[in-house]
C-alpha positions as CSV (number, residue, x, y, z in Angstrom):
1,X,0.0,0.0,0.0
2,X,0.9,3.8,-0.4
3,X,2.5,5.7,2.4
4,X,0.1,7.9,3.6
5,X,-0.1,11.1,1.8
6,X,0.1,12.9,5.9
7,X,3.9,10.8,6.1
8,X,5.6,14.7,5.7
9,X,4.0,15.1,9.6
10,X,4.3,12.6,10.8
11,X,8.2,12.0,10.8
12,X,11.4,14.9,11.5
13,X,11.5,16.3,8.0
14,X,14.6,18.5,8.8
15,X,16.3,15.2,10.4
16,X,15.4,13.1,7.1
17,X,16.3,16.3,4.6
18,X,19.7,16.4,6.7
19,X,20.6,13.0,6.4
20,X,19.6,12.7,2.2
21,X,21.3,15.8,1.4
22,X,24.8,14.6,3.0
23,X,24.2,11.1,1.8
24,X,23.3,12.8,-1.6
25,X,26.5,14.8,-2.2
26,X,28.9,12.3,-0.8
27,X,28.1,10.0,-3.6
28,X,27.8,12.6,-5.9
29,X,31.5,13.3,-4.9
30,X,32.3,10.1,-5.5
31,X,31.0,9.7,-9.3
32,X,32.9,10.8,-12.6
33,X,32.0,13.4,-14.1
34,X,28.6,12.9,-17.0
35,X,29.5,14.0,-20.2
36,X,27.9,17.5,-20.6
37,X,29.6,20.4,-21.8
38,X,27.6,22.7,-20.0
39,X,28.3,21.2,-16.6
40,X,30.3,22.7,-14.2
41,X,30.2,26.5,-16.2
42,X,29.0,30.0,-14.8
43,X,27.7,31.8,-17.7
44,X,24.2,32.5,-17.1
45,X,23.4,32.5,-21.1
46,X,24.9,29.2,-22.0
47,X,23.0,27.5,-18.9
48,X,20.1,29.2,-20.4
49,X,20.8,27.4,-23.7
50,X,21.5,24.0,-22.5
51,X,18.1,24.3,-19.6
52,X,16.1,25.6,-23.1
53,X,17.2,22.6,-25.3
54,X,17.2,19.9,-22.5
55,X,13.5,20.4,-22.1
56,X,11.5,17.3,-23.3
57,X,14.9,15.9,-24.9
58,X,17.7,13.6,-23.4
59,X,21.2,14.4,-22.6
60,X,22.6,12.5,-25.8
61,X,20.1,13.9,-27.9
62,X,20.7,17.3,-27.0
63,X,24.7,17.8,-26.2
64,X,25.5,18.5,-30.4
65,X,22.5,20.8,-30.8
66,X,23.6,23.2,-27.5
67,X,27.5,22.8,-29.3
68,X,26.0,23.8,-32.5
69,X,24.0,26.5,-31.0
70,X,27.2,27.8,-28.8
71,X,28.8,27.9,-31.9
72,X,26.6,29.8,-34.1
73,X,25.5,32.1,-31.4
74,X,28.2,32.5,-28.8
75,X,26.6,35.5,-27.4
76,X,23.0,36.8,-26.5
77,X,23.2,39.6,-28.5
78,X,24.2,37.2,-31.7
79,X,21.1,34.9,-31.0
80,X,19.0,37.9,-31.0
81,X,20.3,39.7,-33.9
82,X,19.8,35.8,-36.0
83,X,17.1,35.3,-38.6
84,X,14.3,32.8,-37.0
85,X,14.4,31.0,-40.3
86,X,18.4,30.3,-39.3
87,X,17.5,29.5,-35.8
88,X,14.2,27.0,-36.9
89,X,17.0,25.5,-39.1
90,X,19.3,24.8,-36.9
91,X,16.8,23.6,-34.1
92,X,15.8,21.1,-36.7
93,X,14.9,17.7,-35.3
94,X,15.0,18.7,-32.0
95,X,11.1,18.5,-31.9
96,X,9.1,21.1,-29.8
97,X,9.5,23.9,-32.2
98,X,8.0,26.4,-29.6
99,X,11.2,26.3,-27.6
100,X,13.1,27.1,-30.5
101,X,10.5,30.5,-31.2
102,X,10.9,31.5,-27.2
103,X,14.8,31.1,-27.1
104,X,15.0,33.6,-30.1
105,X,12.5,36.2,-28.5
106,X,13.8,35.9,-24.9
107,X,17.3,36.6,-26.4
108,X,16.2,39.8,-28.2
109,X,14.0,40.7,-24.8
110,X,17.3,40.8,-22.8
111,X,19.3,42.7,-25.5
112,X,16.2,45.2,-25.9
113,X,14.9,45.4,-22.3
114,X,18.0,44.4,-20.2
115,X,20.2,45.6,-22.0
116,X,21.8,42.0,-23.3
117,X,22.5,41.8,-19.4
118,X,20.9,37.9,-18.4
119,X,18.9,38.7,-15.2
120,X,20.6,37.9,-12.4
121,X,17.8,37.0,-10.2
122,X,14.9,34.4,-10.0
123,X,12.2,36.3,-10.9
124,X,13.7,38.3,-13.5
125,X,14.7,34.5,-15.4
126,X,11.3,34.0,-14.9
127,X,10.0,36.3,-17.0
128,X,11.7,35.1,-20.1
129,X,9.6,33.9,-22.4
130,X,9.8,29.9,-22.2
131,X,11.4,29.6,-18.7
132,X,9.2,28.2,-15.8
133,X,9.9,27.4,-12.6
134,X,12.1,25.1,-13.1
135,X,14.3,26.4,-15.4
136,X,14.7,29.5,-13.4
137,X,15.4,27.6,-10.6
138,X,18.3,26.2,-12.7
139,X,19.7,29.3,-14.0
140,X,19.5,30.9,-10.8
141,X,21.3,28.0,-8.6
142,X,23.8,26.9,-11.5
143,X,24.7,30.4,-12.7
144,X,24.8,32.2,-9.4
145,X,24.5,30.0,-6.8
146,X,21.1,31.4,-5.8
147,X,19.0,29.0,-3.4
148,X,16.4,27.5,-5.3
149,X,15.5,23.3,-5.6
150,X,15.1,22.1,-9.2
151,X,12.1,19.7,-9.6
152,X,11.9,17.8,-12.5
153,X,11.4,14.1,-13.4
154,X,14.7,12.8,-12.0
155,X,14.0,14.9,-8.3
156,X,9.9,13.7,-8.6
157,X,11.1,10.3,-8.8
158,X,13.9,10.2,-6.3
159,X,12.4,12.4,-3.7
160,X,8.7,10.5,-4.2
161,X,11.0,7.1,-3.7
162,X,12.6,8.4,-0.6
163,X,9.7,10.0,1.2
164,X,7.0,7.2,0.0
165,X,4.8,10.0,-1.5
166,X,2.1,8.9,-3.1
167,X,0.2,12.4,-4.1
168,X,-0.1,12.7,-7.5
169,X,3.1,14.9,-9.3
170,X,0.5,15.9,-12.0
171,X,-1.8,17.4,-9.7
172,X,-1.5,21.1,-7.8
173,X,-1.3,19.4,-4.6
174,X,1.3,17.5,-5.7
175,X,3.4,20.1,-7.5
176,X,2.9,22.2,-4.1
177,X,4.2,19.5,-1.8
178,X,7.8,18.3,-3.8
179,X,8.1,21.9,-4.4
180,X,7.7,22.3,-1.0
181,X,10.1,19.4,0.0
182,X,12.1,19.9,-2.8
183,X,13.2,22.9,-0.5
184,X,13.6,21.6,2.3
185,X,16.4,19.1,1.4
186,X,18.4,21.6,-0.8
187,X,21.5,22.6,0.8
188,X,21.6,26.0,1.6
189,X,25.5,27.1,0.9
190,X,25.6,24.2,-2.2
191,X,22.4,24.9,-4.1
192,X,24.3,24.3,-7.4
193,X,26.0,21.3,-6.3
194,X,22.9,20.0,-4.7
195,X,20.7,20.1,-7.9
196,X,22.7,18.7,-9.8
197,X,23.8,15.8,-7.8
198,X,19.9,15.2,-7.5
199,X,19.6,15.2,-11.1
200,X,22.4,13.1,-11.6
201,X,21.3,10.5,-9.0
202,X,18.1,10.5,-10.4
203,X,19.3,9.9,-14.1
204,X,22.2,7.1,-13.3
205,X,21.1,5.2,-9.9
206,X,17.4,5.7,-9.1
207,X,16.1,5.7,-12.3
208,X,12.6,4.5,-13.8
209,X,12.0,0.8,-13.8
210,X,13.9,-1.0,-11.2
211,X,16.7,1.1,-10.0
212,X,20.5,-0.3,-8.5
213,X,19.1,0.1,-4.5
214,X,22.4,-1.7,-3.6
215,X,24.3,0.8,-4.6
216,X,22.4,3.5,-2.6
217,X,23.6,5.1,0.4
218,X,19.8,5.8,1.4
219,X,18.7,2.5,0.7
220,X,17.8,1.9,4.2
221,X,16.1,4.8,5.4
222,X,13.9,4.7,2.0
223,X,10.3,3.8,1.7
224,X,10.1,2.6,-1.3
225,X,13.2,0.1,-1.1
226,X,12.3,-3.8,-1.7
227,X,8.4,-2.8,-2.1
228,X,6.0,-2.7,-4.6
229,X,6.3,1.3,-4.5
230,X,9.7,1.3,-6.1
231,X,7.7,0.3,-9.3
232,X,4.4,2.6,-8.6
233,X,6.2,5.7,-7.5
234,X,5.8,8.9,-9.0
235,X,2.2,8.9,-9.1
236,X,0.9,10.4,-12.1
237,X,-3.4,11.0,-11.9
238,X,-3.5,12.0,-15.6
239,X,-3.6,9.3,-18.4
240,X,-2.1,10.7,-21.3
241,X,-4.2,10.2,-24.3
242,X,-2.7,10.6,-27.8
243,X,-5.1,11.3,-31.0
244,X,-4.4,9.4,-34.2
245,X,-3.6,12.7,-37.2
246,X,-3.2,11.6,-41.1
247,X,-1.5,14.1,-43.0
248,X,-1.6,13.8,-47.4
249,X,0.6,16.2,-48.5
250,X,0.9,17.3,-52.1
251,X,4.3,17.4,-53.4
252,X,4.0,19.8,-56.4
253,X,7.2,19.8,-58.1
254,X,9.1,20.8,-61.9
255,X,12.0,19.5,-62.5
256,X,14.3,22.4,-60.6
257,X,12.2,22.8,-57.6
258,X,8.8,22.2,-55.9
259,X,6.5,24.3,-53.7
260,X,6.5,24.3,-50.0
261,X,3.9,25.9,-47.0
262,X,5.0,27.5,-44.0
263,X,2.8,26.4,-41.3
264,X,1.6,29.7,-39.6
265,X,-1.7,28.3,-37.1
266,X,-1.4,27.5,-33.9
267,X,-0.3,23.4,-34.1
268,X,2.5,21.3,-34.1
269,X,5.5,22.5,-36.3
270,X,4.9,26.0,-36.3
271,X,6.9,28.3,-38.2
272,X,8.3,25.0,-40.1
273,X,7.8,24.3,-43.7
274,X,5.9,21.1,-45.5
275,X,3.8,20.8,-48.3
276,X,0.2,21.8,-49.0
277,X,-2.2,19.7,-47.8
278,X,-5.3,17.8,-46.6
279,X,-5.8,16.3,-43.1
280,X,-8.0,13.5,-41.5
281,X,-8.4,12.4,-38.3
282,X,-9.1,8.5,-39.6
283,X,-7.1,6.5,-42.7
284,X,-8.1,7.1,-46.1
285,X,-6.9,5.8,-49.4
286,X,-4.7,8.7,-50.8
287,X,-6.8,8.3,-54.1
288,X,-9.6,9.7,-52.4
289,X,-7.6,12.4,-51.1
290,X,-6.1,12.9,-54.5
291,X,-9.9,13.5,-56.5
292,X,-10.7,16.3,-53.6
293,X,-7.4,18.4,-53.8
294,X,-7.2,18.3,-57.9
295,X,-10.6,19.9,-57.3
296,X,-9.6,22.7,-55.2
297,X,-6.0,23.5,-56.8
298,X,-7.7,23.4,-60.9
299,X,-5.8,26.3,-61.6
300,X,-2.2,24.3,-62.0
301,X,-2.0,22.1,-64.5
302,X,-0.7,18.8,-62.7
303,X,-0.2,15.0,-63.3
304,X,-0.3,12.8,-60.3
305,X,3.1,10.4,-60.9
306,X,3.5,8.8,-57.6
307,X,2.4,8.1,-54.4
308,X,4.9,7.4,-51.5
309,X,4.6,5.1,-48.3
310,X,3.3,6.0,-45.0
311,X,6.2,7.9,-42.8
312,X,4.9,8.0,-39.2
313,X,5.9,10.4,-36.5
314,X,5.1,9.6,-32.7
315,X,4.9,13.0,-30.5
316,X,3.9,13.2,-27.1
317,X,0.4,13.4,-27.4
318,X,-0.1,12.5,-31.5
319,X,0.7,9.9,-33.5
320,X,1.6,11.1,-37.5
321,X,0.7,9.6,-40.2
322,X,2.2,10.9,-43.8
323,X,1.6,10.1,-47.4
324,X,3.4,12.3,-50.4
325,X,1.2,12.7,-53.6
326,X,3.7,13.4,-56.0
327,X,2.2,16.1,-58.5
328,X,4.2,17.0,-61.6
329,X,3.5,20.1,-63.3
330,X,3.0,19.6,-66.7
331,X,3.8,23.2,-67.9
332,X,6.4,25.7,-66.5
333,X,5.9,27.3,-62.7
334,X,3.9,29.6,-61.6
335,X,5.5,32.3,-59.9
336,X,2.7,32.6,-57.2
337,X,0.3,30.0,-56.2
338,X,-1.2,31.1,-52.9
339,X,0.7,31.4,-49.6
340,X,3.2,28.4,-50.9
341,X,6.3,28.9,-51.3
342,X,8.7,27.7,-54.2
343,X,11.8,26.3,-53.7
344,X,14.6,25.4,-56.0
345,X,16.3,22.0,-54.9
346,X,19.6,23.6,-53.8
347,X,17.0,26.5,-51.9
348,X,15.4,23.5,-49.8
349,X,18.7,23.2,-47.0
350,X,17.7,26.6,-45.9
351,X,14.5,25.9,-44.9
352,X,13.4,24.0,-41.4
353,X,11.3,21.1,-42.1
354,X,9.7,18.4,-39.4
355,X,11.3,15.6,-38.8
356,X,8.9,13.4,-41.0
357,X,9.2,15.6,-44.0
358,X,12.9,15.5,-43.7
359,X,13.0,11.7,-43.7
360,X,10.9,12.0,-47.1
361,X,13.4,14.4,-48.3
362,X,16.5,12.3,-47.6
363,X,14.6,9.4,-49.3
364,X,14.5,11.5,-52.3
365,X,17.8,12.6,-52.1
366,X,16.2,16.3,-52.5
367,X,18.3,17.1,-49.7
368,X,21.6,16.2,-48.3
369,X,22.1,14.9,-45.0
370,X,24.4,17.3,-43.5
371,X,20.9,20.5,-44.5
């Protein structure tokens, strides 16, 4: 059974929180270093860049995109002063494009408003456009040693473990108590060196699954040690459901370029380019597809030539399905047709596609894989 969700009264929080914290950063002392090129550093913009990017993306994943973003932009003021076309590009296949929109305009809010000076406190990161809580909390402890506990999946996980907390982490209650706790276990003169041991401890010993508890130095004052809770624990309330999207896109090409659409509503990908085209929520036969967009686009004159396979795409909360209707155009292009857009094949590297157009792209050797 779950602890009770009263446990935090009934035992000497301070006297536990003591203990973990000292337990915590004698292992951490202990480990080798993870390789992350932002660990360890002061600079209160590159933290920024590596908290932005490690967002919904691992470690591995992410490491060559904060190099390449260092790199490009080695300064505040020169991510501000970028195109957002060059910064979508070179955020491409990182997935959750909207990080990628907020970076740019925070950077050219602290150039404008701050004069490119990074706030120095908590509640000035905050109000960056794209940092919550946690990633303030980040900034602040890792860049200036500020006092304030990270919370994220590792420190749910651990502390949840620890404490045998069954309260929901996706709930307000919830979110209010590991806060809360979160708090009380940080080390007050090592914030920086606290968070990230937590993180680290979290993402290399008590991980998800079955975690190595013999190698714990809180294995015996944890709750969740040799019970069922080790596997239950975090509690989340909310069952994630994810919608099925099918996606036929119309490929309208000559034989120097083809056209592409730069998705402007409020969705997925926005800001990114694909092709024009028509959606449905259930699977249909591309040839029906094909009969109700020749009606609408009559004013090209096209010839359908081929008809790829399905690429799919899994996102957090969808599941992508994509076909390509390949349209030749039987005479010369126009040089406007609508809000598209078109492209030369030595044009299409500029441009910042999602992941599952890219993959189509590659197939077709339209683009090279180092665009």
């Amino acid at each position: 059974m779950f602890a009770s969700q009263q446990l935090l009264k009934l035992v000497n929080v301070k006297k536990s929180a003591s203990f973990f914290r000292k337990q915590l950063l004698q292992w951490a002392k202990k480990q080798e270093d993870r390789d992350m090129p932002w660990k360890g550093i002061k600079d209160p913009y590159k933290i920024w860049l590596s908290e932005i990017i490690l967002q919904q993306t691992r470690v591995e994943q992410g490491r060559s995109y904060y190099l390449k973003f260092v790199e490009n932009y080695p300064c505040v003021e020169d991510l501000a002063s970028a195109d957002e076309e060059e910064v979508m590009k070179l955020w491409q296949g990182l997935g959750y494009y909207s990080r990628a929109r907020n970076l740019h305009t925070a950077a050219q809010y602290i150039v404008n408003e701050c004069g490119a000076e990074f706030p120095t406190d908590y509640e000035g990161i905050l109000k960056l456009k794209g940092v919550g809580p946690y990633t303030a909390a980040a900034i602040s402890s890792f860049a200036y040693n500020l006092p304030h506990a990270v919370v994220d999946g590792n420190v749910y996980r651990v502390l949840s473990r620890f404490y045998g907390i069954d309260t929901p982490i996706d709930s307000t209650a919830g979110k209010k108590e590991f806060q809360l706790l979160a708090q009380e276990t940080l080390h007050p003169k090592k914030p920086a060196e606290y968070n990230q041991a937590i993180m680290d401890f979290g993402a290399t010993l008590c991980k998800p699954g079955m975690p190595d508890c013999s190698s714990c130095p809180m294995e015996e004052a944890c709750q969740a040690t040799g019970t069922e809770l080790l596997r239950l624990l975090p509690v989340k309330e909310k069952k994630l459901k994810k919608k099925n999207r099918f996606f036929y896109y119309f490929v309208v090409k000559d034989k120097d370029g083809l056209f592409l659409k730069k998705r402007m509503e409020k969705d997925i990908w926005q800001h990114l380019f694909d092709f024009p085209m028509e959606e449905s929520n259930v699977h249909l036969k591309p040839k029906e597809i094909l009969q109700k967009r020749l009606d609408a686009i009559q004013n090209l004159s096209l010839e359908h030539v081929a008809t790829s396979k399905p690429y799919k795409q899994v996102l957090s909360h969808q599941n992508i399905t994509a076909y390509y209707l390949e349209m030749k155009l039987t005479e010369s292009a126009p040089t406007e047709w609508g809000e598209n857009i078109y492209a030369t094949q030595k044009e299409l590297e500029k441009y910042a596609f999602p992941r599952i157009v890219e993959r189509y792209l590659l197939d077709k050797s339209l683009i090279s894989m180092e665009a």
